[in-house]
DRENTI-950133 format. One record per residue: residue number from 1; x, y, z of N, C-alpha, C in turn. Coordinates in steps of 0.05 Angstrom, whole numbers, plus 32768, in hexadecimal, padded with zeros to 4 digits. Last residue first. Layout:
<r resi="NUM" n_east="X" n_north="Y" n_up="Z" ca_east="X" ca_north="Y" ca_up="Z" c_east="X" c_north="Y" c_up="Z"/>
...
% end
This chain:
<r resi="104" n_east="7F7C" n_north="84D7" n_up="7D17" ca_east="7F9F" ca_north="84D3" ca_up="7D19" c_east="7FA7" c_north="84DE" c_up="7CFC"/>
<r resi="103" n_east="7F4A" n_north="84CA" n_up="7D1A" ca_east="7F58" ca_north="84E1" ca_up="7D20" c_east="7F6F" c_north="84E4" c_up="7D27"/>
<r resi="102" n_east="7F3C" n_north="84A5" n_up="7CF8" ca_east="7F35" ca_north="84BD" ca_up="7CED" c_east="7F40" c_north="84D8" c_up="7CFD"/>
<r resi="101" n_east="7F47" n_north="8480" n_up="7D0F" ca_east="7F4E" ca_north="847A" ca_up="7CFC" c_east="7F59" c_north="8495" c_up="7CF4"/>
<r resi="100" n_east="7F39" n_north="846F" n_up="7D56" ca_east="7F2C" ca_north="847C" ca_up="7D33" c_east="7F43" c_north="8481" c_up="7D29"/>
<r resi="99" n_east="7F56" n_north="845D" n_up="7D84" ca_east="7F44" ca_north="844A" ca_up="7D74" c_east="7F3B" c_north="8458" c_up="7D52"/>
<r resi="98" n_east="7F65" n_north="8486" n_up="7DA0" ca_east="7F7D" ca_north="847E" ca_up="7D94" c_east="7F71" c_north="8463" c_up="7D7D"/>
<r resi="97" n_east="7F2F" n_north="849C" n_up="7DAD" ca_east="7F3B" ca_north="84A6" ca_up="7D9B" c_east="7F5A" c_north="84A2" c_up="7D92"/>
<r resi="96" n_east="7F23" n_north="8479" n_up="7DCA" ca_east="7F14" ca_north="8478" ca_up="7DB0" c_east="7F1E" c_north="848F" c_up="7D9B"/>
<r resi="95" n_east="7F44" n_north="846E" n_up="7DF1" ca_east="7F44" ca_north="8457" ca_up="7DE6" c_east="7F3B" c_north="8463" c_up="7DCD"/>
<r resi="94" n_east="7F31" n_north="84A3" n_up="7E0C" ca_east="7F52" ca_north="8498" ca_up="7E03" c_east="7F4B" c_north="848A" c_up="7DF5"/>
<r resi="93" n_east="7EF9" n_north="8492" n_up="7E1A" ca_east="7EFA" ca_north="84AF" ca_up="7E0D" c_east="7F1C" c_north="84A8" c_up="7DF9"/>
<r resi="92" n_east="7F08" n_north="846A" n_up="7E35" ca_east="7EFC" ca_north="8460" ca_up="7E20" c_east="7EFD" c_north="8479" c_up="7E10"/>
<r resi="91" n_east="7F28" n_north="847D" n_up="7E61" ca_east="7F30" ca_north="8474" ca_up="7E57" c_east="7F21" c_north="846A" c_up="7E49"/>
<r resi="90" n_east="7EF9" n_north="84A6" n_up="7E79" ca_east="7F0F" ca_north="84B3" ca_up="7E6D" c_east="7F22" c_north="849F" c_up="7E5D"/>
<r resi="89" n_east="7EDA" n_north="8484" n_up="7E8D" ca_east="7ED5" ca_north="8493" ca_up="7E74" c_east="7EEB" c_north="84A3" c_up="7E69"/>
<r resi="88" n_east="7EFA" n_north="846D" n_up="7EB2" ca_east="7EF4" ca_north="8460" ca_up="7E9D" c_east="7EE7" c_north="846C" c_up="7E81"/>
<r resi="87" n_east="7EF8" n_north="849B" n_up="7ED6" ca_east="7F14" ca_north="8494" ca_up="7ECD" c_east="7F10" c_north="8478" c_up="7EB1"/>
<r resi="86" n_east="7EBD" n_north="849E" n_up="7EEE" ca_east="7ED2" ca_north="84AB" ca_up="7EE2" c_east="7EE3" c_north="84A9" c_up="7ECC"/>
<r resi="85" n_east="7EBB" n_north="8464" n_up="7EF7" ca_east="7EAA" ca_north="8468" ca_up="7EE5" c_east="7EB8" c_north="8482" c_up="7EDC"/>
<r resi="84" n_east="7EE3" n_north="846B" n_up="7F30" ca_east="7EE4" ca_north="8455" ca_up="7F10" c_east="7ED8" c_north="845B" c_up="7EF8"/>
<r resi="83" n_east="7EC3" n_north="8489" n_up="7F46" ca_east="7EE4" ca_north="8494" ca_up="7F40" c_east="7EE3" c_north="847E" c_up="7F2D"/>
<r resi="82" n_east="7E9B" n_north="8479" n_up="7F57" ca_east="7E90" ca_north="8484" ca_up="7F4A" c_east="7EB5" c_north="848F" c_up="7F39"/>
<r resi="81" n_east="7EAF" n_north="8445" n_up="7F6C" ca_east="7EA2" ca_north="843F" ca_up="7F56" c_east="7E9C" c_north="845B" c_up="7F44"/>
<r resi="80" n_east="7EC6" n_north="8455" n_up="7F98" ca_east="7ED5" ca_north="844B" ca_up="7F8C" c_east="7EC9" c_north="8450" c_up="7F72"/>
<r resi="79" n_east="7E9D" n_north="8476" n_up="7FBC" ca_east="7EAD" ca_north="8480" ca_up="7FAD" c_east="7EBF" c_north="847B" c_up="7F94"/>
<r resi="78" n_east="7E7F" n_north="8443" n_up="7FC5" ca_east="7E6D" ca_north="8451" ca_up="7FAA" c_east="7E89" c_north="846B" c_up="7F9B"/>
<r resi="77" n_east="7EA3" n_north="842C" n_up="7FE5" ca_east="7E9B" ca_north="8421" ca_up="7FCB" c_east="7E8C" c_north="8434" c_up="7FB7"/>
<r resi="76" n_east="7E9F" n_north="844E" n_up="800D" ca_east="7EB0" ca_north="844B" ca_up="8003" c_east="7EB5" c_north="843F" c_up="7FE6"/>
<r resi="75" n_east="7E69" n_north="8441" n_up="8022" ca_east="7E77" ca_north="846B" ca_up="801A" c_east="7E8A" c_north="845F" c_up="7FFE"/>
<r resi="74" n_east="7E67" n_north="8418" n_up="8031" ca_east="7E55" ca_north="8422" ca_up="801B" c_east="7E64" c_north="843D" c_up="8007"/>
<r resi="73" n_east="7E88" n_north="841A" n_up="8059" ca_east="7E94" ca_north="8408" ca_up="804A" c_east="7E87" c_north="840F" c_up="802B"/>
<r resi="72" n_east="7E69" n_north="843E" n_up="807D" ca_east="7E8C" ca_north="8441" ca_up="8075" c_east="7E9A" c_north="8433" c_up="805D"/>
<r resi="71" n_east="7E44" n_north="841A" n_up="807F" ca_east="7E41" ca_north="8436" ca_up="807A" c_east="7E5D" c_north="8441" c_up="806E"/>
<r resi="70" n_east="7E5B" n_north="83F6" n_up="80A7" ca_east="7E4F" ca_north="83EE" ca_up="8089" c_east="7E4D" c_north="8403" c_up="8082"/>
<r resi="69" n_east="7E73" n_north="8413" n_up="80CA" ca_east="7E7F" ca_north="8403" ca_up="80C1" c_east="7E76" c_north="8401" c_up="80A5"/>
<r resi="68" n_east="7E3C" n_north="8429" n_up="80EB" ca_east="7E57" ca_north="843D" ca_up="80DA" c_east="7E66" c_north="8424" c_up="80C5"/>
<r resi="67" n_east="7E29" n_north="83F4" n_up="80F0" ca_east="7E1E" ca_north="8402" ca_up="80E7" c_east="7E35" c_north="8417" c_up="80DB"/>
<r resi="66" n_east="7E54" n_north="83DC" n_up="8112" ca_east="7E47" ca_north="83CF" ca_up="80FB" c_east="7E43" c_north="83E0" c_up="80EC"/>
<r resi="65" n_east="7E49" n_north="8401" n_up="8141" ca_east="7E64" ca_north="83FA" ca_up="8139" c_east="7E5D" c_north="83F6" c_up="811B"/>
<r resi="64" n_east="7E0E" n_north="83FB" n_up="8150" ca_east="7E1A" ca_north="8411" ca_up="8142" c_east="7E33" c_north="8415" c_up="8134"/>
<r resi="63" n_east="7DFA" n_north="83BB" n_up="813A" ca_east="7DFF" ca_north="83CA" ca_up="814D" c_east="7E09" c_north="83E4" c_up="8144"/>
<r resi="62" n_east="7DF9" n_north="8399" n_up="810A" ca_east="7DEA" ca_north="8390" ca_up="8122" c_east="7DEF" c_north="839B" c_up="8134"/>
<r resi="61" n_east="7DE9" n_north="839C" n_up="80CA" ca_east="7DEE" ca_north="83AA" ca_up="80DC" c_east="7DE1" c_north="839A" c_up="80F2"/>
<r resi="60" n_east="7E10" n_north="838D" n_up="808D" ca_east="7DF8" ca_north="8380" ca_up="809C" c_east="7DFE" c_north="8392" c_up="80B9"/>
<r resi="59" n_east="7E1C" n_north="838B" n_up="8052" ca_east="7E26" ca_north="839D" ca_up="8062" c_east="7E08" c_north="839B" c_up="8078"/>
<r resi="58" n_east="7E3B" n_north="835E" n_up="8030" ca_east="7E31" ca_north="835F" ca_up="803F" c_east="7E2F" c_north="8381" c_up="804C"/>
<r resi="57" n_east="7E42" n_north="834D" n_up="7FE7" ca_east="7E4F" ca_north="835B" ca_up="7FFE" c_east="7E35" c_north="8366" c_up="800E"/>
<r resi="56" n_east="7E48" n_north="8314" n_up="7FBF" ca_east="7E38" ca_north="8327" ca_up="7FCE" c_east="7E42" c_north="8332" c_up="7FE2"/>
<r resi="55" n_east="7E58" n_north="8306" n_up="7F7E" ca_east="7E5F" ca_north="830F" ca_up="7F98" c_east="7E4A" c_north="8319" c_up="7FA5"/>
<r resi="54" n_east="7E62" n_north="82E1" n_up="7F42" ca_east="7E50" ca_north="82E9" ca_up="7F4F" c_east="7E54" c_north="82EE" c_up="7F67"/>
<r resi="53" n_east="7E79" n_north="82D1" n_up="7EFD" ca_east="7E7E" ca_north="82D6" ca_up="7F1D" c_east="7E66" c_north="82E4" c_up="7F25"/>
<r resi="52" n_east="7E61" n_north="82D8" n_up="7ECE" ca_east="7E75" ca_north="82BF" ca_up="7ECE" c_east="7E7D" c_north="82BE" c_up="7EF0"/>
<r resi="51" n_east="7E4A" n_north="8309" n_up="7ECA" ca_east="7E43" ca_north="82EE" ca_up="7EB4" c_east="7E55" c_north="82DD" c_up="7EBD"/>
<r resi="50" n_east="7E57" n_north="8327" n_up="7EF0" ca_east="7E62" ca_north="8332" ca_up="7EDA" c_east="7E5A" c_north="8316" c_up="7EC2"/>
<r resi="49" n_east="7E2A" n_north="833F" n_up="7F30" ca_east="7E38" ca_north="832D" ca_up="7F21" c_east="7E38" c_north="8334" c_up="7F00"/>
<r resi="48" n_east="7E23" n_north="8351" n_up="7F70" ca_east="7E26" ca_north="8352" ca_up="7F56" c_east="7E34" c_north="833E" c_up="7F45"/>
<r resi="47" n_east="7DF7" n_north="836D" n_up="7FA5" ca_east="7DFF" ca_north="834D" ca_up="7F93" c_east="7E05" c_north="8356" c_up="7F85"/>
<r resi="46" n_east="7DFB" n_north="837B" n_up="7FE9" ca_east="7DFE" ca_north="8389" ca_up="7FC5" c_east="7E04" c_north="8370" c_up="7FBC"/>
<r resi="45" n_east="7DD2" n_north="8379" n_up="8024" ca_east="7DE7" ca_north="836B" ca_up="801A" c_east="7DE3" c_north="8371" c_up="7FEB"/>
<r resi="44" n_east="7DBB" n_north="837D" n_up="805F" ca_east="7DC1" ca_north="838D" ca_up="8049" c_east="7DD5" c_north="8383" c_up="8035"/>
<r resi="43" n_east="7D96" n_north="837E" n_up="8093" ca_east="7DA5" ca_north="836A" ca_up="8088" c_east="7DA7" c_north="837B" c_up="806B"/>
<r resi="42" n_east="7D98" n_north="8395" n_up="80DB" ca_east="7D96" ca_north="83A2" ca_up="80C2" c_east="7DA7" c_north="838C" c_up="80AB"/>
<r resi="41" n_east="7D70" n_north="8396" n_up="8113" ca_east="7D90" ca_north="8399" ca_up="80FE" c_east="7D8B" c_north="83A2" c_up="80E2"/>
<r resi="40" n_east="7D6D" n_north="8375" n_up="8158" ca_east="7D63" ca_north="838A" ca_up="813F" c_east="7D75" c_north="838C" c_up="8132"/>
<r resi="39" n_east="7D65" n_north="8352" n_up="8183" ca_east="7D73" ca_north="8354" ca_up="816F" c_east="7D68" c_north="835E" c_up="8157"/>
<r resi="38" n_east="7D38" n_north="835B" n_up="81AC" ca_east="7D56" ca_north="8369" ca_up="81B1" c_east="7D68" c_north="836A" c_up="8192"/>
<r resi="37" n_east="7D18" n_north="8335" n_up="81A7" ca_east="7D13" ca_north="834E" ca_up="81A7" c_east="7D2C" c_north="8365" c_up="81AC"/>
<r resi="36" n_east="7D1B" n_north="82F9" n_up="81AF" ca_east="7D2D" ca_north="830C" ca_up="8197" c_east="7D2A" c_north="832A" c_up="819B"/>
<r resi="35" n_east="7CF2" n_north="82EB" n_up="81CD" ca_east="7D07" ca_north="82E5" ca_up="81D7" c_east="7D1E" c_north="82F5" c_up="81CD"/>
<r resi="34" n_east="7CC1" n_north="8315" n_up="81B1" ca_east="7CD2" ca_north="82FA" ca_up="81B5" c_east="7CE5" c_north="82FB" c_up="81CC"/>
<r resi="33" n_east="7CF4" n_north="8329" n_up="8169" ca_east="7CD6" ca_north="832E" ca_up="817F" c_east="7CD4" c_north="831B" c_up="8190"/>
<r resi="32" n_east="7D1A" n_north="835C" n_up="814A" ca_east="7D10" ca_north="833D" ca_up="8159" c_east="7CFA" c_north="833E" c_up="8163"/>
<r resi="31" n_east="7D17" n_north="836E" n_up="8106" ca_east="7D16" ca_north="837C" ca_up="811D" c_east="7D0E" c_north="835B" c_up="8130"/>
<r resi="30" n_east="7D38" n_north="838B" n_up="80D0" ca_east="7D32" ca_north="8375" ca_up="80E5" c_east="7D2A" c_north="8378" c_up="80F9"/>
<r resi="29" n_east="7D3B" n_north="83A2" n_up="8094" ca_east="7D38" ca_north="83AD" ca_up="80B1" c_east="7D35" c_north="8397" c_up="80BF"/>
<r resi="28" n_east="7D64" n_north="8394" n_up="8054" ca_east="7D4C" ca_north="838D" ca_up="806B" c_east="7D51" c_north="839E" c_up="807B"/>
<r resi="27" n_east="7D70" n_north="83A0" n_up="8010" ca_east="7D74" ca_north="83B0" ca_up="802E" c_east="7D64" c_north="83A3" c_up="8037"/>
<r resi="26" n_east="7D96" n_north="838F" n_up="7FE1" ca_east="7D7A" ca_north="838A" ca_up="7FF2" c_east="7D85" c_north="8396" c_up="8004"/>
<r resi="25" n_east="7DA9" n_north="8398" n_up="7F9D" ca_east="7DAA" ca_north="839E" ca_up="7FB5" c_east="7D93" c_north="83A1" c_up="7FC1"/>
<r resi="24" n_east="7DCC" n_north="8372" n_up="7F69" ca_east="7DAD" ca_north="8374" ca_up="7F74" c_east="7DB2" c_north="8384" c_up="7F94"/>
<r resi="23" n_east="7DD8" n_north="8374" n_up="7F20" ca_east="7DE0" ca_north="8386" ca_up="7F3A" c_east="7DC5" c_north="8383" c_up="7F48"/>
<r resi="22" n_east="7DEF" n_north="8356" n_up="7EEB" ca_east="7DDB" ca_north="8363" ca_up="7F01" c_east="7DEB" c_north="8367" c_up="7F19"/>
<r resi="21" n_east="7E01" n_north="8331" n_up="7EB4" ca_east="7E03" ca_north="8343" ca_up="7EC3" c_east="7DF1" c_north="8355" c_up="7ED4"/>
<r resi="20" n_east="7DE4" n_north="8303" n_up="7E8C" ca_east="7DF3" ca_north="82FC" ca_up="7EB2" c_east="7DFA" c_north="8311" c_up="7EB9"/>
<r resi="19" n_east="7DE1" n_north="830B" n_up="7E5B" ca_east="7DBF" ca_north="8312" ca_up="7E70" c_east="7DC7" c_north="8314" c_up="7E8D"/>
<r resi="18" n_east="7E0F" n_north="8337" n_up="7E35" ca_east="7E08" ca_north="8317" ca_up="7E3E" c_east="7DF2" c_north="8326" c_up="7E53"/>
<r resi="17" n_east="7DD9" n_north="8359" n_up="7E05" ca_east="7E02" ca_north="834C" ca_up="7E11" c_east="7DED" c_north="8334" c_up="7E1F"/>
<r resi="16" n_east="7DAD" n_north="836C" n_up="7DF9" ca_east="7DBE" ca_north="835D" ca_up="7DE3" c_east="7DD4" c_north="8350" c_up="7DED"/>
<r resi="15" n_east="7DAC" n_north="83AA" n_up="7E20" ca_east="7DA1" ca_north="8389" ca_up="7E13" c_east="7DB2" c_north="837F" c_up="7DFF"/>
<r resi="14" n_east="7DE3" n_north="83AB" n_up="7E4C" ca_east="7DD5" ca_north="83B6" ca_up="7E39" c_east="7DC6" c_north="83A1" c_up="7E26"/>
<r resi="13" n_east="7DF2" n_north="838D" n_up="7E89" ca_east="7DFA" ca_north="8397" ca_up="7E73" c_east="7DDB" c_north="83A0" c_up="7E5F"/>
<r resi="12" n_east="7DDF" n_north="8395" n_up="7EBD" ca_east="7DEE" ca_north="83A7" ca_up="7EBC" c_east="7DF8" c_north="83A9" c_up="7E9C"/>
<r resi="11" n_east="7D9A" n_north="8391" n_up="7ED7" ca_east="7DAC" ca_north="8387" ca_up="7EC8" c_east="7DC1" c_north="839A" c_up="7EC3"/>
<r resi="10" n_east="7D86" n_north="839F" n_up="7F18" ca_east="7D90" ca_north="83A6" ca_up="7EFE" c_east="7D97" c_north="8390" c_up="7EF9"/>
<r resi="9" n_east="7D62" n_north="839E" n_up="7F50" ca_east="7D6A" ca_north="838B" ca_up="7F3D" c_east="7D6F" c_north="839C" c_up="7F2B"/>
<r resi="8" n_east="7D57" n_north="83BE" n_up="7F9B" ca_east="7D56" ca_north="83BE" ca_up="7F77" c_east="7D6E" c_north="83A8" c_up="7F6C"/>
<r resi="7" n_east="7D36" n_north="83C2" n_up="7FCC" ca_east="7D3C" ca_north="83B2" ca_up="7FC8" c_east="7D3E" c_north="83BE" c_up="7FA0"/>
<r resi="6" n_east="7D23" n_north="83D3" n_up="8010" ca_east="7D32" ca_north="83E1" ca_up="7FF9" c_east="7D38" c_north="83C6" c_up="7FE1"/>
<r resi="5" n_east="7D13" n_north="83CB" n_up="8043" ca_east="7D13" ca_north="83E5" ca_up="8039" c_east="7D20" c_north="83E8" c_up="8026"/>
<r resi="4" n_east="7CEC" n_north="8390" n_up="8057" ca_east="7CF8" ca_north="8396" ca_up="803F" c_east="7CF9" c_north="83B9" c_up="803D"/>
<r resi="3" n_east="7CF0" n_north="8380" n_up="8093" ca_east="7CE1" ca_north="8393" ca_up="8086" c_east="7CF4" c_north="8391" c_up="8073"/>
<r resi="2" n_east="7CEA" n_north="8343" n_up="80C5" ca_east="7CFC" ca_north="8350" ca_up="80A8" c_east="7CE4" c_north="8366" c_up="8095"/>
<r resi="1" n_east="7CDF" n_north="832A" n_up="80FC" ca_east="7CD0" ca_north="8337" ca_up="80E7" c_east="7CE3" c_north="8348" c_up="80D6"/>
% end
């Protein structure tokens, strides 16, 4: 039995661009029953894609090891992303003012 706890779809570009950019993240709960009643978990897996590629990273839990693991792996990516989005505004902030005309 799979409980859906989470599930969002974006598009990542702005209307008018290309339509192939999204971001999909599903969370399941699992739980066995059965003969399975032991194998409980957790299926979790981030989709993204840039119009031309498409990845999915897993962060699926089947014990507590797993569990820190994927959690660890989550931490780490959102740090990355939020230090990128940073450092990118700072280089379009650069770009746009070695870009005008008007302020050189």
């Amino acid at each position: 039995m799979s409980l859906r706890r989470h599930y969002r779809r974006r598009f990542l570009n702005r209307p008018g661009n290309h339509a192939g950019a999204y971001a999909i993240a599903d969370i399941r709960i699992y739980r066995g029953r059965g003969r399975s009643a032991g194998n409980n978990g957790i299926d979790a897996t981030l989709t993204l894609s840039d119009c031309s590629r498409i990845i999915d990273l897993d962060f699926n839990v089947y014990d507590e090891a797993s569990a820190r693991n994927a959690l660890y792996k989550a931490d780490l990516l959102r740090t990355m992303v939020d230090d990128f989005v940073t450092a990118y505004e700072k280089a379009v902030a650069e770009w746009r003012e070695i870009d005008d005309p008007s302020a050189q």
